[in-house]
N, CA, C and O atoms as a Tripos MOL2 file, in Angstrom:
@<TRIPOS>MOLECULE
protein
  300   299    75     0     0
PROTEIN
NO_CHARGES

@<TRIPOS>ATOM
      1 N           6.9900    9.1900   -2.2550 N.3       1 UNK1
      2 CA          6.3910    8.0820   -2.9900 C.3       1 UNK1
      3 C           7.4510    7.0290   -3.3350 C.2       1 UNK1
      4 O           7.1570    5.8740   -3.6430 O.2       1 UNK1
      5 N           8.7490    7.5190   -3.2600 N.am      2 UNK2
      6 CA          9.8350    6.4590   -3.8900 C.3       2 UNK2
      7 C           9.9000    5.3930   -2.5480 C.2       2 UNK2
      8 O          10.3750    4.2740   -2.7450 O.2       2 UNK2
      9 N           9.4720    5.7170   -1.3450 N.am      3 UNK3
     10 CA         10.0690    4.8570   -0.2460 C.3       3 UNK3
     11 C           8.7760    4.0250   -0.5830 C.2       3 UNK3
     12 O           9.1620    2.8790   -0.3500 O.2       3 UNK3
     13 N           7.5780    3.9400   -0.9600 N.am      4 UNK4
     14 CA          6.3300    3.4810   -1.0180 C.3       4 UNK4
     15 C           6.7160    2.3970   -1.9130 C.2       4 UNK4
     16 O           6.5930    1.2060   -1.6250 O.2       4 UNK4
     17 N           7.3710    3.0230   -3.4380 N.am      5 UNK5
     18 CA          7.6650    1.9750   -4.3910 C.3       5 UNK5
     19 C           8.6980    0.6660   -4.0970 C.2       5 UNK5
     20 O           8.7970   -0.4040   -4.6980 O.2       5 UNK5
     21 N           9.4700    1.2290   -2.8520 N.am      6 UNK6
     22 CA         10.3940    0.2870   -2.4020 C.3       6 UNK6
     23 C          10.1350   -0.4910   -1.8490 C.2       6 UNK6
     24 O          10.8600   -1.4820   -1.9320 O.2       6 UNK6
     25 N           9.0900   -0.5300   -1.0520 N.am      7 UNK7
     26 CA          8.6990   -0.8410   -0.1070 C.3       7 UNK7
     27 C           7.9410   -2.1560   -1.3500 C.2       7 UNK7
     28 O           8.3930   -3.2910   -1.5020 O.2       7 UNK7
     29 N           6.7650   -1.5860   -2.0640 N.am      8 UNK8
     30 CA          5.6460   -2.6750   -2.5120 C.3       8 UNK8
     31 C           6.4490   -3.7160   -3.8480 C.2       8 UNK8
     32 O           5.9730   -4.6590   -4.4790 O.2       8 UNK8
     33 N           7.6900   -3.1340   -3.9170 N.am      9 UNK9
     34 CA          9.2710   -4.2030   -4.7870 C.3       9 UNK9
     35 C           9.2480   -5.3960   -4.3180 C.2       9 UNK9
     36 O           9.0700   -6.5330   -4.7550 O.2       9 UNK9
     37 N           9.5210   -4.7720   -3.0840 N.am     10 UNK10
     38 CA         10.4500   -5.8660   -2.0730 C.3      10 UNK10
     39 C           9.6510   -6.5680   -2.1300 C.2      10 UNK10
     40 O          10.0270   -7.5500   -2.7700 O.2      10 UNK10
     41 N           8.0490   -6.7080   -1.5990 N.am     11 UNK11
     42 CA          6.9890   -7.4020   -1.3190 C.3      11 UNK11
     43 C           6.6830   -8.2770   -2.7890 C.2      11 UNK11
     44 O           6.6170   -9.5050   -2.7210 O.2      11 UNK11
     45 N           6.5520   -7.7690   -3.7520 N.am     12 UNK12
     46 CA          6.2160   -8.1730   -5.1100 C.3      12 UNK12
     47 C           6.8530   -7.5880   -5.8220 C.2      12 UNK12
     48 O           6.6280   -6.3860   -5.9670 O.2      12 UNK12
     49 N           7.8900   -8.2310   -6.5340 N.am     13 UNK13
     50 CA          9.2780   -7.7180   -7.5510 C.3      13 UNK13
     51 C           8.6340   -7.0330   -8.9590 C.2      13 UNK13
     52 O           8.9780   -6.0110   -9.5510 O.2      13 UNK13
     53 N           7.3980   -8.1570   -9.3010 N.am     14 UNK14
     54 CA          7.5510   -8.2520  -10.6810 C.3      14 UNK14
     55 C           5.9080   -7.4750  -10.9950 C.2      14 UNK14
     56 O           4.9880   -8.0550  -11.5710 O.2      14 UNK14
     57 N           5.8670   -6.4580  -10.6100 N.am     15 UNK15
     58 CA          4.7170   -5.3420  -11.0100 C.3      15 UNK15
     59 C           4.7440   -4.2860  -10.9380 C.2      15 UNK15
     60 O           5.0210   -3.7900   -9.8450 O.2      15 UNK15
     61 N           4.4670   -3.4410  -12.0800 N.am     16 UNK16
     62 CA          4.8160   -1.9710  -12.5320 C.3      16 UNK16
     63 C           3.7010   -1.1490  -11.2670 C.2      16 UNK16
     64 O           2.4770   -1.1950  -11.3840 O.2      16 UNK16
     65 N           4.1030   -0.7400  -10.6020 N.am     17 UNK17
     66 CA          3.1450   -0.2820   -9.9920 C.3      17 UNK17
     67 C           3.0400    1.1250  -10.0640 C.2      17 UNK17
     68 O           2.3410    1.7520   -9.2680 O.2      17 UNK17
     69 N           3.6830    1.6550  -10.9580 N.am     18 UNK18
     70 CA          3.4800    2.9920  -11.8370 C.3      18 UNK18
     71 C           2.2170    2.8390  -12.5280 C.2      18 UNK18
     72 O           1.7740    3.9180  -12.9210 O.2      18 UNK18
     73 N           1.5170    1.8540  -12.7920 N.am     19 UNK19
     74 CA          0.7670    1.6130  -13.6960 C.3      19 UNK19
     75 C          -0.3870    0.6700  -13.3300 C.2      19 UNK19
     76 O          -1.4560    0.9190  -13.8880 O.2      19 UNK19
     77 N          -0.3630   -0.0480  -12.7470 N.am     20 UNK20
     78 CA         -1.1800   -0.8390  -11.9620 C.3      20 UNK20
     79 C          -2.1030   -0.2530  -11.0440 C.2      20 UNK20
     80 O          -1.5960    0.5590  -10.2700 O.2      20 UNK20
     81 N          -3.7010   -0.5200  -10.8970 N.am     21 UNK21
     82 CA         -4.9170    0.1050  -10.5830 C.3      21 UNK21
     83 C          -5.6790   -0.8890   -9.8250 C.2      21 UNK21
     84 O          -6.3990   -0.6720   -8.8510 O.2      21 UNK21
     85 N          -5.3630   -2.3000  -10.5460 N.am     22 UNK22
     86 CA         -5.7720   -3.4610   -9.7260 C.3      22 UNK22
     87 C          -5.0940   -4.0270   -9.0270 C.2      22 UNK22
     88 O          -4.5940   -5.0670   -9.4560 O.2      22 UNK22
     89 N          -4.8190   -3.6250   -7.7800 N.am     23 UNK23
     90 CA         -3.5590   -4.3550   -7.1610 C.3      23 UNK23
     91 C          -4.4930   -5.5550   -6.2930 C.2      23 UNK23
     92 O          -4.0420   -6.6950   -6.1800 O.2      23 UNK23
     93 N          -5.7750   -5.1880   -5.7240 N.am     24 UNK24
     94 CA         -6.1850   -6.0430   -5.0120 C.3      24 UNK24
     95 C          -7.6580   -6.6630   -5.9110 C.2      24 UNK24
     96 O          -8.1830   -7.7710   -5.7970 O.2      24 UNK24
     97 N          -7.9960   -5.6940   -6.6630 N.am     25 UNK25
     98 CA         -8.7750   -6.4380   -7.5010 C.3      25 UNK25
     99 C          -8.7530   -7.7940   -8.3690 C.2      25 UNK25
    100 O          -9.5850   -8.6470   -8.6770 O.2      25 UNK25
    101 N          -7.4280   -7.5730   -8.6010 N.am     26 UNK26
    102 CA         -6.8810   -8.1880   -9.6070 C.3      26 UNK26
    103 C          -6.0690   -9.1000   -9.1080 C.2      26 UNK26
    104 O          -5.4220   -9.7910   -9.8950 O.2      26 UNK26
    105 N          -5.9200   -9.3110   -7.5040 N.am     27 UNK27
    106 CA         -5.6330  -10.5420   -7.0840 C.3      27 UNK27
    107 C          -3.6850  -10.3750   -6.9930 C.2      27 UNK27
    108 O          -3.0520  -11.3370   -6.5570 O.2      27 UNK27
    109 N          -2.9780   -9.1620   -7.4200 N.am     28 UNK28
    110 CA         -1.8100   -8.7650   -7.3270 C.3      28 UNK28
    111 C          -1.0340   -8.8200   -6.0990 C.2      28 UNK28
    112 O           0.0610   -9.3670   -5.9670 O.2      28 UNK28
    113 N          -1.8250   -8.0890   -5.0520 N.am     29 UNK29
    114 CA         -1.7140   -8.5200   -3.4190 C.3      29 UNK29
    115 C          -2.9150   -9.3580   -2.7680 C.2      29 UNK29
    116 O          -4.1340   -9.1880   -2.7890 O.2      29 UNK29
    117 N          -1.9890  -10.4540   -2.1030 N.am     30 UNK30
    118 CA         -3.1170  -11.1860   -1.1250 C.3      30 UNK30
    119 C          -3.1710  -10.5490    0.5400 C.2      30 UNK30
    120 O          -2.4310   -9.7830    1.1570 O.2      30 UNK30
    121 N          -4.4220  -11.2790    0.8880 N.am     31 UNK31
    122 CA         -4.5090  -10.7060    2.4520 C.3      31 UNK31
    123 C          -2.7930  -10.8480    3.5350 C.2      31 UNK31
    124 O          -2.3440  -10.3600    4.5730 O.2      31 UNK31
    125 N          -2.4720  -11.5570    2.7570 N.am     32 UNK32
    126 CA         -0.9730  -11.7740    3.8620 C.3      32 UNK32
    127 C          -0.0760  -10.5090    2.9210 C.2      32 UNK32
    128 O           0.5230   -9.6190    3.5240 O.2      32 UNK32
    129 N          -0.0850  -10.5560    1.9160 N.am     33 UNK33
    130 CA          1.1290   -9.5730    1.9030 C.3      33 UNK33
    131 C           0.9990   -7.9520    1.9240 C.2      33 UNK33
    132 O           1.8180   -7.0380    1.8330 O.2      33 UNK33
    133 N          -0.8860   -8.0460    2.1410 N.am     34 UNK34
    134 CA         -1.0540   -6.4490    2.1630 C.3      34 UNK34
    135 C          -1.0070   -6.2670    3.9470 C.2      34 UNK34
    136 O          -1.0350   -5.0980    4.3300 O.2      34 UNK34
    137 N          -0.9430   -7.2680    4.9470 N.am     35 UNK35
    138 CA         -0.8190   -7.1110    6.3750 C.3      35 UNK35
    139 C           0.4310   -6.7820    6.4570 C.2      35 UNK35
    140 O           0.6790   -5.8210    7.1850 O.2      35 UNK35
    141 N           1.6880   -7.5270    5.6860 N.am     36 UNK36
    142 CA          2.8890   -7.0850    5.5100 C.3      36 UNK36
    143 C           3.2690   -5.7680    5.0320 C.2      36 UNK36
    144 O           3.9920   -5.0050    5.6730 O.2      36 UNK36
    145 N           2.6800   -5.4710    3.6960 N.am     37 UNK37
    146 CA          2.6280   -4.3430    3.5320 C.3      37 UNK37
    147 C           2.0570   -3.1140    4.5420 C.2      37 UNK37
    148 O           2.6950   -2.0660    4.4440 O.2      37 UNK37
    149 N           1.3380   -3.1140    5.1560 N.am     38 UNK38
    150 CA          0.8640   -1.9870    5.8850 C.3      38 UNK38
    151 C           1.4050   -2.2360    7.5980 C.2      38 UNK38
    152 O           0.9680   -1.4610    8.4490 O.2      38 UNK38
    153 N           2.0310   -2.9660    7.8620 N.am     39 UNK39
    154 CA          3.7280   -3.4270    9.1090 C.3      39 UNK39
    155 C           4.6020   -2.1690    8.2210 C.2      39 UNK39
    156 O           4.8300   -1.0490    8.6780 O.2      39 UNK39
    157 N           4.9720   -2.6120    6.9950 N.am     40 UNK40
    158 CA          5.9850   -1.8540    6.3710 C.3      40 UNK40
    159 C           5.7180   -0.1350    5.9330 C.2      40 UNK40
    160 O           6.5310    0.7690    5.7390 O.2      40 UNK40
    161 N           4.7540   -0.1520    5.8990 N.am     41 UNK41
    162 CA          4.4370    1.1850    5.4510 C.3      41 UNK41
    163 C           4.2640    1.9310    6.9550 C.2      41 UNK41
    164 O           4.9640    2.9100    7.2170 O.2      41 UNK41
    165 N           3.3240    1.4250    7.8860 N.am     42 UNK42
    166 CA          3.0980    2.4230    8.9670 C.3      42 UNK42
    167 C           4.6960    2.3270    9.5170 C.2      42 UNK42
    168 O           4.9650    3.3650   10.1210 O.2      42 UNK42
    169 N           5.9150    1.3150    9.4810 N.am     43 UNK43
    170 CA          7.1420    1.7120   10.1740 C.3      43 UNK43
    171 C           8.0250    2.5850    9.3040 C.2      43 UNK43
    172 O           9.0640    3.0670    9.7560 O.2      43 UNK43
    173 N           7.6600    2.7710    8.1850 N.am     44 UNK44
    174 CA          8.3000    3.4590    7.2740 C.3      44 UNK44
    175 C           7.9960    5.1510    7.2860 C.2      44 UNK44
    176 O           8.7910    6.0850    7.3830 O.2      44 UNK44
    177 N           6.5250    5.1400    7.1470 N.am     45 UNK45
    178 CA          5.9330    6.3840    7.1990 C.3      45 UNK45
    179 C           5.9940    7.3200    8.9100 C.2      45 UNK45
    180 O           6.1160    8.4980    9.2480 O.2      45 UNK45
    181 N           5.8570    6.2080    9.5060 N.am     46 UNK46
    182 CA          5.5620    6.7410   11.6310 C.3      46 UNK46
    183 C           4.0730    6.9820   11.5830 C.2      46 UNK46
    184 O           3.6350    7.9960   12.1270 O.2      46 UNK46
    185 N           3.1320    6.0100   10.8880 N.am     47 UNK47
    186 CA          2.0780    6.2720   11.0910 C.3      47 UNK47
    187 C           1.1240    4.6360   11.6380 C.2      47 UNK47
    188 O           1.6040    3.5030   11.6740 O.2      47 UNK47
    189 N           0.1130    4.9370   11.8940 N.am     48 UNK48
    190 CA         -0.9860    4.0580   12.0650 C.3      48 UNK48
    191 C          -2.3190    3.6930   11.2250 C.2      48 UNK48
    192 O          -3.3100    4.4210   11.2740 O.2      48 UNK48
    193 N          -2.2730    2.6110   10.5140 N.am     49 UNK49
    194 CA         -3.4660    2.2560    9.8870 C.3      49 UNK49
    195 C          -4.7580    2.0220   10.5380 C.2      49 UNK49
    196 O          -4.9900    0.8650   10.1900 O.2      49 UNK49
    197 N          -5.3210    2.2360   10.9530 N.am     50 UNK50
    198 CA         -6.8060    1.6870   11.5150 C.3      50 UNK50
    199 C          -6.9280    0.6010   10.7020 C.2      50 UNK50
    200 O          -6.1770    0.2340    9.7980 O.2      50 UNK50
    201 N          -8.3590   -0.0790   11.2690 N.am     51 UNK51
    202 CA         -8.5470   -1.2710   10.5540 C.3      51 UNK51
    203 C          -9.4100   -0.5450    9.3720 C.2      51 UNK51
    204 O          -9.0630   -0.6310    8.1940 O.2      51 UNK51
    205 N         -10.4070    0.0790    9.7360 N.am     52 UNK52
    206 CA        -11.4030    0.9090    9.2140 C.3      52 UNK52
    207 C         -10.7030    1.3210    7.6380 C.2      52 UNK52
    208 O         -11.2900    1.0940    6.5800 O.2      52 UNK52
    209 N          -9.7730    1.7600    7.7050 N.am     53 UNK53
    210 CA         -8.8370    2.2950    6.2770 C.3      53 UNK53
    211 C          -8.5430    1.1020    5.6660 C.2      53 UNK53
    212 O          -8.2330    1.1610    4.4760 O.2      53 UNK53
    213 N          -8.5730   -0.1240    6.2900 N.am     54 UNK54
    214 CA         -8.3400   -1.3820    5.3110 C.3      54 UNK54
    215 C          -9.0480   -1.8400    4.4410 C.2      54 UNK54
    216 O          -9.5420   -2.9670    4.4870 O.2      54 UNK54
    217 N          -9.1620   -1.2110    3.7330 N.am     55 UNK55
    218 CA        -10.2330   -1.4580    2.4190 C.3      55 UNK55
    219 C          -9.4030   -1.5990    0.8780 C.2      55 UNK55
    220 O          -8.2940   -1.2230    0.4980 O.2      55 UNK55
    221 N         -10.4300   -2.2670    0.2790 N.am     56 UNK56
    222 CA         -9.7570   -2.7280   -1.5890 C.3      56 UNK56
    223 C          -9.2350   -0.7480   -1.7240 C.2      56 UNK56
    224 O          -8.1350   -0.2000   -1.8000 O.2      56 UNK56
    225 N         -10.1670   -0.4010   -1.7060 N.am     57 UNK57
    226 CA        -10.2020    0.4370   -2.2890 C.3      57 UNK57
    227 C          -8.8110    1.7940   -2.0150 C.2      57 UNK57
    228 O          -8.2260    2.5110   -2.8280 O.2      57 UNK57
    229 N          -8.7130    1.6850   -0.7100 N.am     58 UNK58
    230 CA         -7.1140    1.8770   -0.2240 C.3      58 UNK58
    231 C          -6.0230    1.3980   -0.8260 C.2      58 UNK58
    232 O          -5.0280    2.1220   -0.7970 O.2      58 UNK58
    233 N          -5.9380    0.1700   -1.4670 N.am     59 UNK59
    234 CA         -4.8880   -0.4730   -1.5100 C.3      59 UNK59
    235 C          -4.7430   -0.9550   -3.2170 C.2      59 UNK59
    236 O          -3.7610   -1.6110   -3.5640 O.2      59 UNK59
    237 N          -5.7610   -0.5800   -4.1650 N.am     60 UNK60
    238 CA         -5.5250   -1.2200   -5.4000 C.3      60 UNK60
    239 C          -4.6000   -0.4410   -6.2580 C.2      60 UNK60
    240 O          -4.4520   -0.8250   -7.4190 O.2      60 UNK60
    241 N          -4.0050    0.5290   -5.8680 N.am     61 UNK61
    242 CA         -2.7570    1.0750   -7.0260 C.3      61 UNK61
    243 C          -1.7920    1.6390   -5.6640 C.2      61 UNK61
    244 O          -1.9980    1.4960   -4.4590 O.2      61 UNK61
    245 N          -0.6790    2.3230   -6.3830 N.am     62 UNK62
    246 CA          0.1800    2.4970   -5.3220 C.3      62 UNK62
    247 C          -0.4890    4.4400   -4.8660 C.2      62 UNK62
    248 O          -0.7680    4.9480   -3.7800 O.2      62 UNK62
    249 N          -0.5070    4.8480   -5.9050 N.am     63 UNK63
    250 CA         -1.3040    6.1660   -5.8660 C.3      63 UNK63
    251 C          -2.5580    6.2220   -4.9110 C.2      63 UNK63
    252 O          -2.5830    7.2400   -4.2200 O.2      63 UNK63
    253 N          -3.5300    5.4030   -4.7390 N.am     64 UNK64
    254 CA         -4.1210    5.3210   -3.4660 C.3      64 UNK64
    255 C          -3.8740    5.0320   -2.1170 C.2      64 UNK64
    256 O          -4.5980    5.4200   -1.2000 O.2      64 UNK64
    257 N          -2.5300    4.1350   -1.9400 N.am     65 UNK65
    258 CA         -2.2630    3.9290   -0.9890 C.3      65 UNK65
    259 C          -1.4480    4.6890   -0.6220 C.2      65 UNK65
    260 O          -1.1930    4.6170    0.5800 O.2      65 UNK65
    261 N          -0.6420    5.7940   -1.4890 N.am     66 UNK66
    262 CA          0.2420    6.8870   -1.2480 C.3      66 UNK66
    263 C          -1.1560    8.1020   -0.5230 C.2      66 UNK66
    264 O          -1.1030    8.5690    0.6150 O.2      66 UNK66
    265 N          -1.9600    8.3010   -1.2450 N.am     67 UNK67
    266 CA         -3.3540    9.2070   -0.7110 C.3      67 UNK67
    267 C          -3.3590    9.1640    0.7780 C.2      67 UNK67
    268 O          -3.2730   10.0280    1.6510 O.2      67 UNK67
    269 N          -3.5360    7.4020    0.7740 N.am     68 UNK68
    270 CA         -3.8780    7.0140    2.1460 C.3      68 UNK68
    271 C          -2.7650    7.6950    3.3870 C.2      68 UNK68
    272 O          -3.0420    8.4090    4.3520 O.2      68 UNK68
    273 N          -1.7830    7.3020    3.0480 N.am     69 UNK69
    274 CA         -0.7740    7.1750    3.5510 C.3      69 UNK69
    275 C          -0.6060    9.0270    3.7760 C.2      69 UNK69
    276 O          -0.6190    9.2110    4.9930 O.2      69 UNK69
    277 N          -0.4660   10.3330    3.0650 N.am     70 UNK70
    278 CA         -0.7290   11.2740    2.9710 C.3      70 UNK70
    279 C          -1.5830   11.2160    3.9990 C.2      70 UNK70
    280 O          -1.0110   11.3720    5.0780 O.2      70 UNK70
    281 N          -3.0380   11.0070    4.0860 N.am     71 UNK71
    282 CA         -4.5850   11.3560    4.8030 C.3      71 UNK71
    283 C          -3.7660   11.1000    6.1490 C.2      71 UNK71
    284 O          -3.7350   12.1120    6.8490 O.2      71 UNK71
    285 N          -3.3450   10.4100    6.4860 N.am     72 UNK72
    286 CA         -3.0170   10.0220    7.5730 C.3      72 UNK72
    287 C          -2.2940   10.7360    8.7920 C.2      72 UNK72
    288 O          -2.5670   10.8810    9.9840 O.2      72 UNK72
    289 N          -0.6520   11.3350    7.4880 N.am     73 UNK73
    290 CA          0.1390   11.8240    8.5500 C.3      73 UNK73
    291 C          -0.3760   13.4900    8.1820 C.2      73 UNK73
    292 O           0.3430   14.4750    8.0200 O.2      73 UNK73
    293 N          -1.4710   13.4150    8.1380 N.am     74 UNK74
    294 CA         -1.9820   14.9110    7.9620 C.3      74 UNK74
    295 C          -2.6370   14.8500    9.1450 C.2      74 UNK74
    296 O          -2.3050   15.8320    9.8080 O.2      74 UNK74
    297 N          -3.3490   14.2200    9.6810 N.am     75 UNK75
    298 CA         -4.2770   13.7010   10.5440 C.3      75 UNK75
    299 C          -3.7950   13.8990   12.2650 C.2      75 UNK75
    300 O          -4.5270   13.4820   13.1630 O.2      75 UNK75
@<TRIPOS>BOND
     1     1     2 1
     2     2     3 1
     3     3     4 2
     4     3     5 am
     5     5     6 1
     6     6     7 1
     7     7     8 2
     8     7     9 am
     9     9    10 1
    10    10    11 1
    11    11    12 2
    12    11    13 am
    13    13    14 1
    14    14    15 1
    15    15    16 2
    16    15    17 am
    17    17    18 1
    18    18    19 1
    19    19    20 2
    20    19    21 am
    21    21    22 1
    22    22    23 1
    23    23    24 2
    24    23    25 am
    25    25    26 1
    26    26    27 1
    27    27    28 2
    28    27    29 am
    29    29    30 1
    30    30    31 1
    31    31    32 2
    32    31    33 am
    33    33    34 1
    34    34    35 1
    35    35    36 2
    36    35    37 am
    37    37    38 1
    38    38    39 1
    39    39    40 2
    40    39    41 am
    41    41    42 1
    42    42    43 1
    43    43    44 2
    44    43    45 am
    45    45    46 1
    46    46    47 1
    47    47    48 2
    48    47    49 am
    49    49    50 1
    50    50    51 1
    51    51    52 2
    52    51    53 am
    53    53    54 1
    54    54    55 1
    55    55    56 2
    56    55    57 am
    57    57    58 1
    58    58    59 1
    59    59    60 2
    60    59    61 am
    61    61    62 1
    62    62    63 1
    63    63    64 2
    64    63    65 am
    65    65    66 1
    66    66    67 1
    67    67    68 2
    68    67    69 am
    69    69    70 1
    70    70    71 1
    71    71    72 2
    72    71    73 am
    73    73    74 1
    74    74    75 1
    75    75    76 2
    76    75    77 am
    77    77    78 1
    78    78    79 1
    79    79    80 2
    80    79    81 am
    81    81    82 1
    82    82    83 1
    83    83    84 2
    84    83    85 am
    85    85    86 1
    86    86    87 1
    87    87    88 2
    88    87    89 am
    89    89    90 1
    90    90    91 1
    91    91    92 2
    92    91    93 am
    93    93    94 1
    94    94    95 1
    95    95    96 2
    96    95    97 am
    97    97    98 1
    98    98    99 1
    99    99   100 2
   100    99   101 am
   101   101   102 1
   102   102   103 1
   103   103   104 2
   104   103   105 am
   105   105   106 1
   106   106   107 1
   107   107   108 2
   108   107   109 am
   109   109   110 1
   110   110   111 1
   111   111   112 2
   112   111   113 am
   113   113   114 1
   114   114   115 1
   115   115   116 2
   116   115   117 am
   117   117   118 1
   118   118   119 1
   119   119   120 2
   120   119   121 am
   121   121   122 1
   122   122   123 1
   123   123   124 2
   124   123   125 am
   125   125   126 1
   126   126   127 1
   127   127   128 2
   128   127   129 am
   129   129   130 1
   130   130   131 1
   131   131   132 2
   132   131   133 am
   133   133   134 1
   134   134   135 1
   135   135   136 2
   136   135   137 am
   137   137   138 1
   138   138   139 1
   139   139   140 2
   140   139   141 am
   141   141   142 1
   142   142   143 1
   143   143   144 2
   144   143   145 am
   145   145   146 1
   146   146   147 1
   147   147   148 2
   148   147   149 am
   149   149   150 1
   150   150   151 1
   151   151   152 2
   152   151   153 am
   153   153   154 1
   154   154   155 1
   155   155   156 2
   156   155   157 am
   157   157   158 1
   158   158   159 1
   159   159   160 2
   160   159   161 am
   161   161   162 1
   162   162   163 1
   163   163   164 2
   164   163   165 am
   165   165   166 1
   166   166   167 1
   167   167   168 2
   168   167   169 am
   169   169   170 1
   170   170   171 1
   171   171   172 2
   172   171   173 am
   173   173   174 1
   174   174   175 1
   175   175   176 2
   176   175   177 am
   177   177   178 1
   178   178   179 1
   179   179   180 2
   180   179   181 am
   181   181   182 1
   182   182   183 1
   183   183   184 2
   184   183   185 am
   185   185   186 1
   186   186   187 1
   187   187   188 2
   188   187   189 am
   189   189   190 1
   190   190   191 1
   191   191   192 2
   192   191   193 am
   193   193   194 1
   194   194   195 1
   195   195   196 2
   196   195   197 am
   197   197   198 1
   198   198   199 1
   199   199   200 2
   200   199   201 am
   201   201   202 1
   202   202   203 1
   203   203   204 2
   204   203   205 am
   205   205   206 1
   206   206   207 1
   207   207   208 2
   208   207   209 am
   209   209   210 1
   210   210   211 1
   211   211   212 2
   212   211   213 am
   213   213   214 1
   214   214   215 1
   215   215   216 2
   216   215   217 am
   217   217   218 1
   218   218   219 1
   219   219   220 2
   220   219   221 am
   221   221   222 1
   222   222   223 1
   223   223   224 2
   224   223   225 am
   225   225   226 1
   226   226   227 1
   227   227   228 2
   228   227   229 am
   229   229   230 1
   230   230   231 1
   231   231   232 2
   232   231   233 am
   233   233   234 1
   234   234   235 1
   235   235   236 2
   236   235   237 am
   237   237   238 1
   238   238   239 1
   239   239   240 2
   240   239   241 am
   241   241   242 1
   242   242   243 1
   243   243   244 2
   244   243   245 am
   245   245   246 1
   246   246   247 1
   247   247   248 2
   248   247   249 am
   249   249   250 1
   250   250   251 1
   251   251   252 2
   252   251   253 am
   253   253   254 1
   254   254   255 1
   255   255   256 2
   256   255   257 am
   257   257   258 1
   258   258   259 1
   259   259   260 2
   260   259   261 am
   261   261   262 1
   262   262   263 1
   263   263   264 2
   264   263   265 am
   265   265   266 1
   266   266   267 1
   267   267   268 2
   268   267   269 am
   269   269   270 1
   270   270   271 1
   271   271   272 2
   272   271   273 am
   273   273   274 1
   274   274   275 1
   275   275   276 2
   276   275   277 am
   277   277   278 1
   278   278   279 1
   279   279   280 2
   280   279   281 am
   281   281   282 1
   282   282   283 1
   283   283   284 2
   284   283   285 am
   285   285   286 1
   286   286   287 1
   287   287   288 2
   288   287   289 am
   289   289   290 1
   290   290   291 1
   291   291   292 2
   292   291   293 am
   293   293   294 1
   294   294   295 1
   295   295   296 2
   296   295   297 am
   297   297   298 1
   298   298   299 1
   299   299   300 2
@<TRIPOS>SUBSTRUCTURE
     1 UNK1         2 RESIDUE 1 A UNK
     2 UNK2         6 RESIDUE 1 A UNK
     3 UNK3        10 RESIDUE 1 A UNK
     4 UNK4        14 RESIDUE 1 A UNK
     5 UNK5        18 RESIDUE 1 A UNK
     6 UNK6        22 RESIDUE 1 A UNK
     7 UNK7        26 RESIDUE 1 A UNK
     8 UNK8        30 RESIDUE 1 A UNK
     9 UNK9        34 RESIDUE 1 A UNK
    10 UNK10       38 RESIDUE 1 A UNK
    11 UNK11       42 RESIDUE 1 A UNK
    12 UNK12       46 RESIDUE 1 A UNK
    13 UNK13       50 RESIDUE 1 A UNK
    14 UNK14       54 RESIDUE 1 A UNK
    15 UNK15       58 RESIDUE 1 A UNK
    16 UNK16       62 RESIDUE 1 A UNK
    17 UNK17       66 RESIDUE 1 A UNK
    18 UNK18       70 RESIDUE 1 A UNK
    19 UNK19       74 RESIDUE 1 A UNK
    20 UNK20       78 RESIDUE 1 A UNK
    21 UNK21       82 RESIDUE 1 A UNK
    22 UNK22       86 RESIDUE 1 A UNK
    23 UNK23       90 RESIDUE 1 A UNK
    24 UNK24       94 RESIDUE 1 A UNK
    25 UNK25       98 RESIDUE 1 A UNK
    26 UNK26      102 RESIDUE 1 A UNK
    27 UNK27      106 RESIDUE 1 A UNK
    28 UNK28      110 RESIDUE 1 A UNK
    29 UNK29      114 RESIDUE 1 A UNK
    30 UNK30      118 RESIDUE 1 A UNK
    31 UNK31      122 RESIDUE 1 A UNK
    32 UNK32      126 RESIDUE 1 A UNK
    33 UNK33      130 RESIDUE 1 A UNK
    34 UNK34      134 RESIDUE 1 A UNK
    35 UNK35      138 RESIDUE 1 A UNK
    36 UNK36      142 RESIDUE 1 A UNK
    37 UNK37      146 RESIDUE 1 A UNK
    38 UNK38      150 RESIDUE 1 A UNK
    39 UNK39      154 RESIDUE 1 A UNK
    40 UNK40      158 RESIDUE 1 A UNK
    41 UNK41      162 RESIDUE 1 A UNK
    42 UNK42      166 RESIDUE 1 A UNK
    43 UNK43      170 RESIDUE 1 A UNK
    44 UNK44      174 RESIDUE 1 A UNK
    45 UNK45      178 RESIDUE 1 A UNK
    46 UNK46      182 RESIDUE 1 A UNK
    47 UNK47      186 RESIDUE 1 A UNK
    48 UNK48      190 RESIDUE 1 A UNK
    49 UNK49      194 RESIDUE 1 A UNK
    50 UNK50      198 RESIDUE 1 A UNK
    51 UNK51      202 RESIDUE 1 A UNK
    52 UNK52      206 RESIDUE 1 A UNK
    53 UNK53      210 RESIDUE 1 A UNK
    54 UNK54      214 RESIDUE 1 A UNK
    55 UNK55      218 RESIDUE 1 A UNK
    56 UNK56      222 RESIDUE 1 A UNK
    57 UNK57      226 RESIDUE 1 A UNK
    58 UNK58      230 RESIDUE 1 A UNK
    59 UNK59      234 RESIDUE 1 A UNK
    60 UNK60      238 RESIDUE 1 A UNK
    61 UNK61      242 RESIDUE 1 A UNK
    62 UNK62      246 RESIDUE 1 A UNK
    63 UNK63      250 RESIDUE 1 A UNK
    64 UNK64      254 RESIDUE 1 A UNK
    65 UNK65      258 RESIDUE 1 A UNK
    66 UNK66      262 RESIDUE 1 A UNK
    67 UNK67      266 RESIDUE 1 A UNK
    68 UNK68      270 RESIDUE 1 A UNK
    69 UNK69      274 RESIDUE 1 A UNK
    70 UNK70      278 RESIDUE 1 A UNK
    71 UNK71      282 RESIDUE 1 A UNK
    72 UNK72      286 RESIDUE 1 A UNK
    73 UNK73      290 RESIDUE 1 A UNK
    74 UNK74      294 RESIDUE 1 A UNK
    75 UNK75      298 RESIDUE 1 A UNK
């Protein structure tokens, strides 16, 4: 999870994302930096996002997108 937190820093410095639930609800990530984000995560992790997994609901805390990210390289 720490390479995850590094990762969503770099992208956006200034959000606790220990704590944060609305990341896309709440307008925290836009469509460009969650395409960036998930470039960075599938080269980070060695995995592949489908488009299908691109959903709010994937992506609004870091704990879901860690899930995601889990579901995946289980897969």
């Amino acid at each position: 999870m720490d390479t995850l937190y590094e990762i969503l820093e770099e992208l956006q410095p200034d959000v606790d994302y220990k704590t944060c639930d609305n990341l896309v609800d709440g307008r925290v990530l836009d469509s460009l930096t969650i395409l960036s984000l998930i470039s960075e995560i599938e080269d980070a992790y060695d995995i592949e996002i489908p488009a299908v997994d691109i959903v709010p609901a994937n992506f609004n805390s870091a704990k879901a997108i860690y899930a995601l990210i889990t579901r995946l390289e289980e897969e």
